[in-house]
C-alpha positions in Angstrom: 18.2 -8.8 -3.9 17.9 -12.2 -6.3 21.0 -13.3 -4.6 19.2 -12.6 -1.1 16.7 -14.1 -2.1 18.8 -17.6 -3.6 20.9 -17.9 -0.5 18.2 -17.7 1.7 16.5 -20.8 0.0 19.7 -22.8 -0.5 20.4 -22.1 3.6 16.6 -23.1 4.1 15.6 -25.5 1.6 14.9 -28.4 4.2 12.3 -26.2 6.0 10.9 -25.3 2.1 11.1 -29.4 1.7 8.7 -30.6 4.8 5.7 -30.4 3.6 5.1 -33.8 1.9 1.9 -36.0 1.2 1.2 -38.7 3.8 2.2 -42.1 2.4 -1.2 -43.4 1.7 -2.5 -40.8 -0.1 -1.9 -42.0 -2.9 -3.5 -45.5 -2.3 -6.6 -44.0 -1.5 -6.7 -42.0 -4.7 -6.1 -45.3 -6.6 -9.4 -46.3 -4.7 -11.4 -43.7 -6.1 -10.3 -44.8 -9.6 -13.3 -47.0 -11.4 -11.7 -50.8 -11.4 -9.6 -50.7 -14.4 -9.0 -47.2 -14.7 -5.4 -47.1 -14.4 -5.0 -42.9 -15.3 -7.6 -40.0 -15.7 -7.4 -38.6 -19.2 -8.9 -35.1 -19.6 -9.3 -33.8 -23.0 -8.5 -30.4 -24.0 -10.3 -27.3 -24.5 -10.0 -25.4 -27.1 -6.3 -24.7 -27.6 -7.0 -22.2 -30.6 -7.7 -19.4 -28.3 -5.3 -17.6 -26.8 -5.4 -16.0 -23.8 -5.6 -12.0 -23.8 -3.4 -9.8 -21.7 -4.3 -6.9 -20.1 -2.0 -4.7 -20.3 -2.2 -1.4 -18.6 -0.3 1.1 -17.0 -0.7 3.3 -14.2 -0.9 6.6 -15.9 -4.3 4.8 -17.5 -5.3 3.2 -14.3 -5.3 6.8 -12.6 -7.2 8.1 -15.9 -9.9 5.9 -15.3 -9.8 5.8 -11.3 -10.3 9.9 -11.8 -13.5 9.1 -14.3 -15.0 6.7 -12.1 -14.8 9.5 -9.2 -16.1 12.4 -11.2 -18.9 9.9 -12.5 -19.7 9.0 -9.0 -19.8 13.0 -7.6 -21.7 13.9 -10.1 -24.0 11.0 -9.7 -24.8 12.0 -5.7 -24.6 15.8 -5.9 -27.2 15.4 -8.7 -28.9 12.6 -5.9 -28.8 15.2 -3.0 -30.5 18.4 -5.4 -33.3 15.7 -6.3 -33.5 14.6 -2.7 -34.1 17.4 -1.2 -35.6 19.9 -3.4 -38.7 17.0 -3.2 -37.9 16.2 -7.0 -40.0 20.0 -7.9 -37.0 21.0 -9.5 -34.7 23.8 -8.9 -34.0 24.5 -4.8 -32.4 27.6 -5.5 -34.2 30.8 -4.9 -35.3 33.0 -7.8 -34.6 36.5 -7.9 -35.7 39.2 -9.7 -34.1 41.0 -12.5 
């Protein structure tokens, strides 16, 4: 697939390549520049923190996909009873021992 993939860019790399800036661009980002200011520095954030990975698989993902669904059945069957008992608890009929 990779080499697919390669000679399909080297047979099409001047279509990839077409897509350039117009020439003045760059002029009129100059112009937007404060007189003087030849390059924008940005300072860095705080390069001490790493950035955590998530890292989960799909036997987890389907764990907690299941929870969520239980959560949300349970959630509107309890929502229904409530509804339409008129909240006076149990809609069931009683019967007699």
């Amino acid at each position: 697939m990779k080499d697919r993939l390669e000679d399909f860019v080297k047979a099409h790399r001047d279509e990839f390549d077409s897509f350039a800036p117009r020439p003045d661009l760059w002029q009129e980002i100059a112009g937007e520049l404060e007189p003087g200011q030849t390059t924008l520095h940005v300072e860095p954030s705080d390069t001490s923190k790493e950035a955590t990975i998530l890292s989960m698989n799909w036997n987890v993902a389907w764990r907690y996909a299941a929870a969520v669904a239980m959560l949300v059945s349970v959630f509107i069957t309890a929502w229904y009873y409530g509804a339409t008992s008129g909240g006076k608890g149990n809609k069931w009929p009683q019967t007699n021992p």
